[in-house]
C-alpha positions in Angstrom: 27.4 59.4 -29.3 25.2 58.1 -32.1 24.4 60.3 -35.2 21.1 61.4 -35.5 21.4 61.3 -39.3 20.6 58.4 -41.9 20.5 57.5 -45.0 21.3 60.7 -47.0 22.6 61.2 -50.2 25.8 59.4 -50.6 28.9 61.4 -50.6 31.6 60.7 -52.3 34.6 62.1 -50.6 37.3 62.5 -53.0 35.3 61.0 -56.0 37.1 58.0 -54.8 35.3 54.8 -55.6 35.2 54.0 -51.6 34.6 50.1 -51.9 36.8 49.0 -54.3 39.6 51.0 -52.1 38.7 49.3 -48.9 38.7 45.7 -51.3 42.1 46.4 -52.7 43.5 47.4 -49.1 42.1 43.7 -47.8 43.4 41.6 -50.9 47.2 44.0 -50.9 47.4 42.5 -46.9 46.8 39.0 -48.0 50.0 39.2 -50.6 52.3 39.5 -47.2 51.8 37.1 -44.3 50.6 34.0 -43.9 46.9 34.3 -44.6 44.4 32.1 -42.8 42.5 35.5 -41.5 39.4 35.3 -43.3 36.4 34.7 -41.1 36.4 31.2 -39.2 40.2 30.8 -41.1 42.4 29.0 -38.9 44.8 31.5 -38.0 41.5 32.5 -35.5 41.6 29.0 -33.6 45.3 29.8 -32.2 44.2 33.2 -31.0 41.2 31.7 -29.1 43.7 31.6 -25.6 44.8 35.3 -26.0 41.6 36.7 -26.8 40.4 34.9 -23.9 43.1 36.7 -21.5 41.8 40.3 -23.1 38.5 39.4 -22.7 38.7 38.7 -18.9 41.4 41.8 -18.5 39.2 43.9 -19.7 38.3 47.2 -17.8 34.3 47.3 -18.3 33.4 50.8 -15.9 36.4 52.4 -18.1 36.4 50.9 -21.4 35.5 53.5 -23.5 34.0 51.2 -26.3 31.6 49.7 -23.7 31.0 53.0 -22.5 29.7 54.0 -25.4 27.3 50.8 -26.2 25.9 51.1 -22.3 25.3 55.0 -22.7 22.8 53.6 -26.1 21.2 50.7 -24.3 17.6 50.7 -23.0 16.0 48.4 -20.8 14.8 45.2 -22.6 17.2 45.4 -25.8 18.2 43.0 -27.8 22.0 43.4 -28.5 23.5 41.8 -32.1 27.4 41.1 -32.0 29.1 40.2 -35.2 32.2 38.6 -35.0 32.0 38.7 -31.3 35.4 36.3 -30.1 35.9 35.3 -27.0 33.2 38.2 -25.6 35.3 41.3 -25.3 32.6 43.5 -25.6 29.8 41.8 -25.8 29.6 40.0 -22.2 30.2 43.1 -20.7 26.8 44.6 -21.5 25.1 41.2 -21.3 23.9 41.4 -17.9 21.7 44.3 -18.8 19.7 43.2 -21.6 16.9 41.0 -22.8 19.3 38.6 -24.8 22.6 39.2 -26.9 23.0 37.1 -29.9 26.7 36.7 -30.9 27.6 35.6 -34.5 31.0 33.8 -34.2 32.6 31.5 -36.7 35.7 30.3 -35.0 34.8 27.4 -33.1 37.8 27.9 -30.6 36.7 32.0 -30.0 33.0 30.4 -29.5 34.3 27.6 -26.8 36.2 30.4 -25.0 33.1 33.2 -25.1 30.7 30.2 -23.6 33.6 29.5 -21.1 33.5 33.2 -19.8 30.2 32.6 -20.1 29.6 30.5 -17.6 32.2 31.7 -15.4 30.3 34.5 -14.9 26.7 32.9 -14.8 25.4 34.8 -17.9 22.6 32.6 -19.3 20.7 35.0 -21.6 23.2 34.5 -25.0 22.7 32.6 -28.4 26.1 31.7 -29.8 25.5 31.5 -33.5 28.6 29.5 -35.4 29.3 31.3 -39.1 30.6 33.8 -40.7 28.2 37.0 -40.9 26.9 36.7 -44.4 25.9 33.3 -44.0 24.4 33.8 -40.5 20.6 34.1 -40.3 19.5 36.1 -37.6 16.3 39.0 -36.9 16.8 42.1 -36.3 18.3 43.8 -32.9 17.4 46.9 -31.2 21.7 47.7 -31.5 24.3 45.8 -33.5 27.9 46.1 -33.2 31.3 44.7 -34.4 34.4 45.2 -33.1 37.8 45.1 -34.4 36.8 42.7 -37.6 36.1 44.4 -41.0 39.9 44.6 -41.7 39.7 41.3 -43.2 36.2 42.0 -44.9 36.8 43.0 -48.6 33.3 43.3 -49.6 32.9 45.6 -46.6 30.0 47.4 -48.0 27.7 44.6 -48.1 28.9 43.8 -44.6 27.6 47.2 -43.0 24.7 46.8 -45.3 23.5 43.9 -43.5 24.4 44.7 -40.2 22.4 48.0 -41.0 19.8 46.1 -42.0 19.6 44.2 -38.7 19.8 46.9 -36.2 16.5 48.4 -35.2 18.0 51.3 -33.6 21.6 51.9 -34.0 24.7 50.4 -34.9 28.2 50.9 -33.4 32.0 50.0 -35.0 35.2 49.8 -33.3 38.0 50.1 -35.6 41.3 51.4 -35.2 42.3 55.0 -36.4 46.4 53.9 -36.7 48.0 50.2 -37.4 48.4 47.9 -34.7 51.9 47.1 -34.2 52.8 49.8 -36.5 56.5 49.9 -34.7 56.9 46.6 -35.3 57.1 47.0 -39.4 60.8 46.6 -39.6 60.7 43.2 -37.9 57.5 42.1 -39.8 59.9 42.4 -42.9 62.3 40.9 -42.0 60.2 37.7 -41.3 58.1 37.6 -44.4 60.5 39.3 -46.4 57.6 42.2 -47.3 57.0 45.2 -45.9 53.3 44.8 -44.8 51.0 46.8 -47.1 48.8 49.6 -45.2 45.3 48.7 -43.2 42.0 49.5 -43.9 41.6 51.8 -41.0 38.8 53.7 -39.3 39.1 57.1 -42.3 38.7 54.5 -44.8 35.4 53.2 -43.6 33.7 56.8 -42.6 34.5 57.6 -46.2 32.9 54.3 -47.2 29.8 55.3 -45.0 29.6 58.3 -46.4 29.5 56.9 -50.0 26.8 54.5 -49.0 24.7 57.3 -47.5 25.2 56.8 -43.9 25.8 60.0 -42.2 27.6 58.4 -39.4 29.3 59.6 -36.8 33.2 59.0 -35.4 34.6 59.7 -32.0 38.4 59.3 -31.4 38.7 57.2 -28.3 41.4 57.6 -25.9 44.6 55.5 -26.2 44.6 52.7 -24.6 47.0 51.8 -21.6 50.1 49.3 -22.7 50.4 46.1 -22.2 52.0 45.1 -19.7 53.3 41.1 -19.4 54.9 39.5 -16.0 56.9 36.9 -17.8 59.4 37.4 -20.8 57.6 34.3 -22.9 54.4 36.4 -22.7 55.5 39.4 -24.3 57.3 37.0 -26.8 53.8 35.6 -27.6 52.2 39.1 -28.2 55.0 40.1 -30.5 54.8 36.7 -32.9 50.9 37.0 -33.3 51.4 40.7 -33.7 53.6 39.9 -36.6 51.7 37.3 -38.0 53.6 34.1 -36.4 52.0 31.5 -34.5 52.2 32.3 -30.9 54.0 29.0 -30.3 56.8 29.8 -33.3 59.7 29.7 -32.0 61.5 30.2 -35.0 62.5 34.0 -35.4 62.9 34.3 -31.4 66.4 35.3 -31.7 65.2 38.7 -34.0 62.3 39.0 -31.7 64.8 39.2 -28.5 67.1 41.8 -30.1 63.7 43.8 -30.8 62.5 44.0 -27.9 65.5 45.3 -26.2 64.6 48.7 -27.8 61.2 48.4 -27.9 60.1 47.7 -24.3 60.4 49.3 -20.9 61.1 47.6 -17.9 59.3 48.7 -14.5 60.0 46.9 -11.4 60.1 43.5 -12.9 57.2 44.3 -15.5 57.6 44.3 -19.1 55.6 46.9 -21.1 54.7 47.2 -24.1 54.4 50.8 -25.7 50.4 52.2 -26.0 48.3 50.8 -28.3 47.0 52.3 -31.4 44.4 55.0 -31.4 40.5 53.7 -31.6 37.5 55.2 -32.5 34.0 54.4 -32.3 31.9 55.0 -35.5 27.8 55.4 -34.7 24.9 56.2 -36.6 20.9 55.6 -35.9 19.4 53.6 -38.7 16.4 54.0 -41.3 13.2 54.1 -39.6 
């Protein structure tokens, strides 16, 4: 549900300075890891194949974030999505619109979105290659990103100019908890950190509020776990959850002894445990 509220007077919850907090959270993640997650950076062009896979697994009559964009979408919109991937979202609601501009900067997420693409006969999308602050683009009737500002630091002018190129309304899907947040102790071991906390979906309402957007959040269900066939699969989910290449074989031995106690085996299927809690954040913009 999109707020009906817009700019207001900023409120500052906690007399926090909102923006610097949300930069210092993005720069204290880069310290641990292997970097290379900044827009178009190349850790992206490795996850091209597995964000294909979720893009073409994905539920669209039950997803609740596409639920939400299709419940906001009138005949003859334009849709804007920034940092779009392989599609996720965006070629679900393509079929119903005048034209969806995606703004992509990996060049292996844009090969795989025009891929799907195709496959499904969708002919009414303009890829754009770049990062979102570089892209030039007009204004959409709805703009949307999903799953991308936690490697943003200057997050405010982000949402400022994807505000500025909404017409209507603009969406974000963030997560409420850490991804892989059981899989600390084994992210430590490998990097020899403890990885430093996420800029998560609080964060960025209080940010909108500081800004003076009166946005709304609604707490999505949890999603289903994943569930992989074959043991090298889940192996491959676990290394680019921690920050490995999927093809790095190099810490398998830890990642086995892991996944003993973190997985549940039914008949033949290994699953994963549920995801981390989502929610949709939604507000109309200026008129």
């Amino acid at each position: 549900m999109v707020s009906a509220a817009t700019r207001a007077t900023p409120v500052v919850p906690g007399g926090i300075d909102w923006a610097a907090r949300w930069r210092e959270l993005v720069e204290s993640r880069e310290t641990v890891g292997p970097g290379g997650f900044e827009a178009g950076g190349s850790r992206w062009e490795g996850r091209a194949e597995r964000f294909a896979r979720l893009t073409r697994g994905l539920d669209a009559a039950t997803d609740p974030f596409v639920r939400a964009l299709k419940a906001e979408l009138q005949p003859g919109d334009a849709v804007l999505d920034v940092g779009a991937g392989a599609g996720r979202y965006s070629l679900p609601i393509a079929p119903s619109l005048a034209r969806l501009t995606a703004v992509e900067p990996s060049n292996g997420m844009r090969e795989a979105f025009a891929q799907e693409a195709d496959r499904r006969g969708i002919r009414n999308i303009n890829l754009v290659a770049g990062g979102w602050q570089e892209a030039k683009v007009e204004p959409h009737d709805v703009a949307f990103v999903a799953n991308v500002l936690y490697f943003v630091k200057d997050a405010a002018r982000f949402v400022e100019k994807l505000d500025a190129h909404a017409r209507r309304a603009c969406f974000i899907l963030h997560r409420v908890e850490e991804r892989a947040a059981e899989m600390a102790p084994l992210y430590a071991h490998v990097w020899g950190k403890p990885r430093p906390p996420e800029a998560g979906a609080l964060d960025l309402f209080n940010l909108l509020f500081s800004m003076g957007i009166r946005a709304n959040l609604e707490l999505m269900p949890r999603p289903a776990p994943a569930r992989f066939e074959k043991p090298e699969d889940a192996m491959r989910e676990v290394r680019q959850s921690i920050e490995l290449l999927a093809d790095d074989t190099s810490h398998d031995d830890q990642i086995a002894n892991f996944l003993r106690g973190f997985v549940t085996r039914r008949e033949g299927v290994i699953e994963f445990p549920p995801g981390p809690q989502m929610a949709v954040i939604s507000w109309r913009v200026r008129g």
